[in-house]
C-alpha positions in Angstrom: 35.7 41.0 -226.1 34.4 38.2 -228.5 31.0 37.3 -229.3 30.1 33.6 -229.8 29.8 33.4 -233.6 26.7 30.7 -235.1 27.7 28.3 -237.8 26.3 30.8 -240.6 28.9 33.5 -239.6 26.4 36.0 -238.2 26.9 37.4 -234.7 24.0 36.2 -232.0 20.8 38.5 -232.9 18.0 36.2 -233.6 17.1 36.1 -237.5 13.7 35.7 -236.2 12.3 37.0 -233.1 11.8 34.5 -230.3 9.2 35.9 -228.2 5.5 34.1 -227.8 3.5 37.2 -229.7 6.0 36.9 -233.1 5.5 33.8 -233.0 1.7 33.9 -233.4 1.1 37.4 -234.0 -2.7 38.7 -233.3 -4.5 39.7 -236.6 -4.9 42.9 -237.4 -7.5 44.5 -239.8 -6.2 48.0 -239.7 -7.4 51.2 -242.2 -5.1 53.4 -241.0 -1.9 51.6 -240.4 0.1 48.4 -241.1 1.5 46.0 -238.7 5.2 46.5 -238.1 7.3 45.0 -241.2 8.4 42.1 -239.0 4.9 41.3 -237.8 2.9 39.7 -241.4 -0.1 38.4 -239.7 -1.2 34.9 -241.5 -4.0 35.5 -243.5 -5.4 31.3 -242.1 -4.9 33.1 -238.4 -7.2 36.2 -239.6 -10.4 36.7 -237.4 -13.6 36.6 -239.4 -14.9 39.7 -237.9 -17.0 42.7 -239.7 -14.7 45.3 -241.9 -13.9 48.0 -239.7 -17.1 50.8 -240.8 -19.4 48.1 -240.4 -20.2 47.0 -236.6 -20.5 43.8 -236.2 -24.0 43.1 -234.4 -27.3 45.1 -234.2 -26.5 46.5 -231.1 -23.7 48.3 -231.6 -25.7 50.2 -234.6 -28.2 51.7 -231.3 -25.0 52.6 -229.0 -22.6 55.4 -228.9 -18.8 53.5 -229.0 -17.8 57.0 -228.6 -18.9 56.4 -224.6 -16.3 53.8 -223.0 -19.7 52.9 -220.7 -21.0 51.8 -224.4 -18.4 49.9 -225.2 -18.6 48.0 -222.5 -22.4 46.9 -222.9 -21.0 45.3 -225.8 -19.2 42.5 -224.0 -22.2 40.5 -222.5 -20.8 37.9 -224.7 -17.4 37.9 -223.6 -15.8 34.5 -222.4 -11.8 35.2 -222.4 -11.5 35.1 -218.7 -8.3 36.6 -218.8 -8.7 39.8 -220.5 -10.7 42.1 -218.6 -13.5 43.9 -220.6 -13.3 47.4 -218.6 -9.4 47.3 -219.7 -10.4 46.9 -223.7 -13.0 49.3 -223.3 -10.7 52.0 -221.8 -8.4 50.8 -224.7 -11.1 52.0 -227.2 -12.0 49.0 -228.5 -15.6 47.2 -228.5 -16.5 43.2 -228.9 -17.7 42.5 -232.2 -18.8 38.9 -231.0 -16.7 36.7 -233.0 -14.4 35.0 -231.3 -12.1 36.9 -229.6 -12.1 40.0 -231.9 -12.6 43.5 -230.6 -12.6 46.8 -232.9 -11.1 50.0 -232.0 -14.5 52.3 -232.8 -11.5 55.2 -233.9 -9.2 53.9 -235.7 -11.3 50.6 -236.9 -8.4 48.6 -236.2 -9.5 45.0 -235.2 -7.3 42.3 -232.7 -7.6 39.0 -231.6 -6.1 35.7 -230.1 -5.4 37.7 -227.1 -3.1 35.9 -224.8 -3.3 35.7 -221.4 -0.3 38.6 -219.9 -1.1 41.4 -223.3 -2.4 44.9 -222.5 -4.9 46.5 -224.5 -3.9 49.9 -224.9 -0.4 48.9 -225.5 -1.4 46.2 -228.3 -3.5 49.0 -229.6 -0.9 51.4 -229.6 1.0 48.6 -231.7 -1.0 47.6 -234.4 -2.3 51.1 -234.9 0.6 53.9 -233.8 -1.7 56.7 -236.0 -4.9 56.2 -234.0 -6.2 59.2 -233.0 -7.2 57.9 -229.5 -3.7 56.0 -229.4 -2.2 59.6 -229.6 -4.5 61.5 -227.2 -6.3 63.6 -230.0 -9.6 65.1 -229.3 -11.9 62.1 -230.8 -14.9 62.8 -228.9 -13.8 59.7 -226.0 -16.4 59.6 -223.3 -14.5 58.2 -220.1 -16.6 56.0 -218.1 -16.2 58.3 -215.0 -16.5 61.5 -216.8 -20.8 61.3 -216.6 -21.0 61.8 -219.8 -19.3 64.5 -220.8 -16.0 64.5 -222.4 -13.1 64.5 -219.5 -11.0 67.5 -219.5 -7.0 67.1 -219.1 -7.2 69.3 -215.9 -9.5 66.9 -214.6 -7.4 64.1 -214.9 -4.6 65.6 -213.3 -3.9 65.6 -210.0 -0.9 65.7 -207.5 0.2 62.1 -206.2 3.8 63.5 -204.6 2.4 66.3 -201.6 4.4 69.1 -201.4 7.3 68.6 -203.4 5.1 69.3 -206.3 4.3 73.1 -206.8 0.4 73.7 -207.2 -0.8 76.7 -209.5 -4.7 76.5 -209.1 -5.1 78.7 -212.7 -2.8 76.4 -214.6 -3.5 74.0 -217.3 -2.4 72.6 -220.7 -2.2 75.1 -224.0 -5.5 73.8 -225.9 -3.6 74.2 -229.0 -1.2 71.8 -228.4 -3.0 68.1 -228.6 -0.5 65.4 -227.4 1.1 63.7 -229.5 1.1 66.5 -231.9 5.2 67.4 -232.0 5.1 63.8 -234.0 3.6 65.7 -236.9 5.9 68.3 -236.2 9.0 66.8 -236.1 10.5 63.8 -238.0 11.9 60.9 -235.7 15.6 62.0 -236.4 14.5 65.7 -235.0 13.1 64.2 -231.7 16.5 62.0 -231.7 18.5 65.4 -232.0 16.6 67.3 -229.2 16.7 63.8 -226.6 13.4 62.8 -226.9 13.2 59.5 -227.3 9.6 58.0 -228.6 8.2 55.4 -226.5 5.5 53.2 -227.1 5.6 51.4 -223.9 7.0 47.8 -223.3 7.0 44.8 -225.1 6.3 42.0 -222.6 5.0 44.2 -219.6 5.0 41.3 -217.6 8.7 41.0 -217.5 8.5 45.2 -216.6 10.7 44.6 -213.1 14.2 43.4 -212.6 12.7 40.7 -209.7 10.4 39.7 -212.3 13.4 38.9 -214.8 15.2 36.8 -212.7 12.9 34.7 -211.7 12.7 34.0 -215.3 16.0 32.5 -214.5 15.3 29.5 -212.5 16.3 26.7 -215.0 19.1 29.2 -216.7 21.6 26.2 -217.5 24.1 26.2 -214.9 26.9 25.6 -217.6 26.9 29.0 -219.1 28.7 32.0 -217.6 26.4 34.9 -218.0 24.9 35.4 -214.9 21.3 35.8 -214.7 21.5 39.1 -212.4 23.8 40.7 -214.9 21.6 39.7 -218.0 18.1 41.2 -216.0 19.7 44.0 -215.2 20.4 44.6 -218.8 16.8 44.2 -219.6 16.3 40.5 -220.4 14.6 37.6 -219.5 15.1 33.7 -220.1 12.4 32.1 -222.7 13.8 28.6 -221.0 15.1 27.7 -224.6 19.1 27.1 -224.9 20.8 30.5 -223.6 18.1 32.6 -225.6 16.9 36.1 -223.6 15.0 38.8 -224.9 14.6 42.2 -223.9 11.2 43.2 -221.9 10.9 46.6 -223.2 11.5 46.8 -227.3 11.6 42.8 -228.0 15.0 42.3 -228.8 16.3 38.9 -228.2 19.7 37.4 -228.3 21.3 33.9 -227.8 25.1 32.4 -228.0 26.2 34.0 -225.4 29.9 33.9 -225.1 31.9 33.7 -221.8 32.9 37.8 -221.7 29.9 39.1 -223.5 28.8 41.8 -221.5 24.7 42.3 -222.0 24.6 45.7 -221.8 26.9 45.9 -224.9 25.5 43.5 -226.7 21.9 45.0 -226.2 22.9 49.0 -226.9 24.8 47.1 -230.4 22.2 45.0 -231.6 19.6 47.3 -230.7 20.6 51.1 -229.9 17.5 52.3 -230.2 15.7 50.6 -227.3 14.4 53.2 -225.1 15.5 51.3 -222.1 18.8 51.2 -223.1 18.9 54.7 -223.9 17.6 55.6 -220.4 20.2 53.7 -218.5 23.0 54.4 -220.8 22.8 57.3 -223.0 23.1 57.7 -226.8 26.7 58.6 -226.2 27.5 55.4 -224.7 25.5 53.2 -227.1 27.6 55.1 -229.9 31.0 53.9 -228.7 29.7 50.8 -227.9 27.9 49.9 -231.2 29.9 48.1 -233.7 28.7 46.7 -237.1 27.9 43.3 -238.2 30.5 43.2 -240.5 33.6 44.4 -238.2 36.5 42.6 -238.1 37.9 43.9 -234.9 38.4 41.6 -232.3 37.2 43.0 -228.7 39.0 40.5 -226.7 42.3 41.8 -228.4 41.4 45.6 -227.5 40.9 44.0 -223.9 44.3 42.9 -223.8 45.8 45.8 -225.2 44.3 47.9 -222.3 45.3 45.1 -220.0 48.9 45.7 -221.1 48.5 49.0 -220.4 47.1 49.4 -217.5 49.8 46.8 -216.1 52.5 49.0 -217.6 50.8 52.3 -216.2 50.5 50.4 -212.4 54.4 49.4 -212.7 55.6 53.0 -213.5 53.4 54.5 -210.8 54.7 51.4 -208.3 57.5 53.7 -206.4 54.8 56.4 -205.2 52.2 54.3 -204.3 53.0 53.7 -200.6 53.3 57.7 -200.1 50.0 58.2 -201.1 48.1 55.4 -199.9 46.7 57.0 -197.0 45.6 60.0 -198.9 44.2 57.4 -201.2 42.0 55.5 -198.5 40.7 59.0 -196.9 39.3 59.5 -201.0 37.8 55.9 -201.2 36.0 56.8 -197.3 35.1 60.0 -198.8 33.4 58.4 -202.0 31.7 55.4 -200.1 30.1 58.2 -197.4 28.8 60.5 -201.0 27.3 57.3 -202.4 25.6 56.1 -199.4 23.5 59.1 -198.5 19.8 59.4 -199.2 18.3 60.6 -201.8 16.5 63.6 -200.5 12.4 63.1 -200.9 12.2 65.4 -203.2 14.1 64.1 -205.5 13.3 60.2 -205.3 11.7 58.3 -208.0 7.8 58.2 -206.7 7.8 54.3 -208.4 10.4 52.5 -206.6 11.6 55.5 -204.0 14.7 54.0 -204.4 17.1 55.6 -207.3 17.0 59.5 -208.1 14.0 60.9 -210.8 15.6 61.4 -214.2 13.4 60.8 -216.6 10.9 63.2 -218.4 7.5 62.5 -219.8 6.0 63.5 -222.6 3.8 65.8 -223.4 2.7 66.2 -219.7 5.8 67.1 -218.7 5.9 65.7 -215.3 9.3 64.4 -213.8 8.7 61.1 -211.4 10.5 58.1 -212.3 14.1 57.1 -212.5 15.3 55.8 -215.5 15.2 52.2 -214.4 10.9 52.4 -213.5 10.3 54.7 -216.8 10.4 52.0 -219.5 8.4 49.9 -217.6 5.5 52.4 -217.8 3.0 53.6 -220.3 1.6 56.2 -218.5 2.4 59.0 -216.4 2.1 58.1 -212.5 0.9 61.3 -211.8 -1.6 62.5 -214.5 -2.6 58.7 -215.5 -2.2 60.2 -219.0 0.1 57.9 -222.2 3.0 59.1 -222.8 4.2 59.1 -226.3 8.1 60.6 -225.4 10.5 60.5 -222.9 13.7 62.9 -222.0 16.3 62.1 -219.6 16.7 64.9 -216.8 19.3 65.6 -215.0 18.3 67.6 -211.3 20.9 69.8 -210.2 
């Protein structure tokens, strides 16, 4: 297969990421981390807002941020219309009453220019990946429905599925395990080696379903090849620039697309270690897929070597393929009968009750999605708890 190959002799990645939030990324004062290496935020974009140990106004010195009820007093001020002040409050953050900026009251990480479509907690797990809140430690969070007391993981938990789901009244989590702690415990190649892939929820949640993806789609160029069902079902969406597409979940986007490009190779080679890619096709398959840069094998010329031989295998087996073409259309009844049943209750993603559950989350453990829904989530849909890892299950 050949890739379309731009004028400086580099396959189609972007050089430069494409999507809206690259392009004007949100400042971030952080004391604990450092915005991704491909993220410098300008330092003329940079909020003037209060260093991180000092709150900004008097009244946060008389309130306890710790309480997400207290955070919330803090947004009398607030006039971005589009970003709801419960949701940054839940996301740990308070207003410091400077433009758009709000603090994290953890992690002291400070955001802005907030754009209408971002989520919170997952900008928050962005710019700050090492906040203790971000990762579910115990850092004295006082839920707004917990009446002031802090809100126990049992508490939160609670069965969305009926019967399917056994029910052990005297259960609960092992205290001495925080979540998010196997991080600290294993490096990111372990996690790779056991199948746990880390997930920090998607990039452009707004993008998170297929139907949402192609409708991106509606002034796709009608010139170009690449089919805007194929291309969403690989993960992208359409910026409406040229053929340029980016991935919803890690960011990804690619451009000159070529005739026989097929997206979900081009996405699992440029970038294998998107977790929706992963889900839907498997380290095993990205692997064989995945090529270098620098390669000089030609796809399209290993296409039409296995052309040839599948021509050459069809003409050998030509003689015997009357005798066995009834036995050959009971097996093709047989298969369409096995891949048309439904998918016992049990066993049905409880997101779109459509495909089969294979996806694990981490650290709760619960088992509810289908790898298609799972990278569009952030948290589990049963115990409304982040999830900081995903495994792909397979039920037997």
């Amino acid at each position: 297969m050949s890739h379309v190959m731009p004028q400086n002799g580099v396959n189609a990645a972007l050089s430069v990421p494409i999507e809206k939030n690259r392009q004007h990324p949100k400042s971030s004062v952080d004391t604990v981390d450092s915005p991704p290496a491909d993220v410098t935020p300008s330092s003329s974009t940079a909020p003037c807002a209060s260093p991180p140990h000092q709150p900004a106004t008097n009244i946060c010195q008389s309130l306890n941020l710790k309480s997400e009820a207290e955070r919330l007093k803090t947004y009398e001020k607030w006039s971005i219309v589009f970003m709801d002040p419960h949701a940054l409050s839940a996301a740990g953050f308070y207003y410091t009453n400077q433009g758009d900026v709000v603090q994290c009251v953890f992690c002291g990480v400070q955001v802005g220019q907030w754009e209408e479509g971002d989520a919170p907690f997952t900008d928050h797990q962005r710019w700050a990946p090492s906040c203790g809140f971000v990762r579910g430690m115990p850092v004295g969070n006082i839920p707004i429905n917990s009446d002031g007391h802090p809100e126990t993981q049992e508490s939160r938990s609670y069965d969305v599925c009926g019967p399917f789901l056994e029910f052990r009244p005297n259960s609960g989590p092992e205290r001495a395990v925080s979540r998010g702690l196997y991080h600290n415990l294993l490096t990111p190649e372990e996690l790779q080696k056991y199948g746990i892939n880390q997930s920090h929820g998607p990039m452009h949640p707004s993008y998170n379903t297929y139907d949402s993806r192609v409708r991106s789609y509606e002034n796709w160029p009608r010139s170009l090849k690449q089919k805007p069902d194929k291309l969403s079902e690989a993960g992208f969406y359409y910026t409406g620039n040229g053929d340029q597409t980016v991935c919803f979940h890690c960011g990804g986007g690619l451009k000159d697309w070529g005739e026989t490009d097929d997206p979900w190779v081009e996405h699992a080679a440029w970038f294998p270690k998107c977790v929706y890619v992963v889900l839907n096709k498997g380290r095993e398959s990205i692997r064989e897929c995945h090529r270098p840069k620098e390669s000089d094998v030609r796809v399209q010329d290993l296409k039409n070597l296995l052309g040839d031989l599948q021509k050459t295998e069809a003409s050998s087996s030509s003689s015997s393929s009357s005798s066995k073409e009834p036995s050959l259309k009971a097996s093709t009844v047989q298969a369409n009968g096995s891949h048309g049943k439904v998918i016992d209750d049990a066993r049905v993603c409880q997101i779109c009750y459509v495909e089969e559950r294979g996806v694990l989350f981490l650290p709760c453990g619960h088992l509810v999605a289908c790898v298609k829904c799972a990278p569009s989530l952030s948290t589990c849909a049963v115990c409304r708890q982040p999830f900081t890892g995903t495994v792909r299950a397979f039920l037997s």
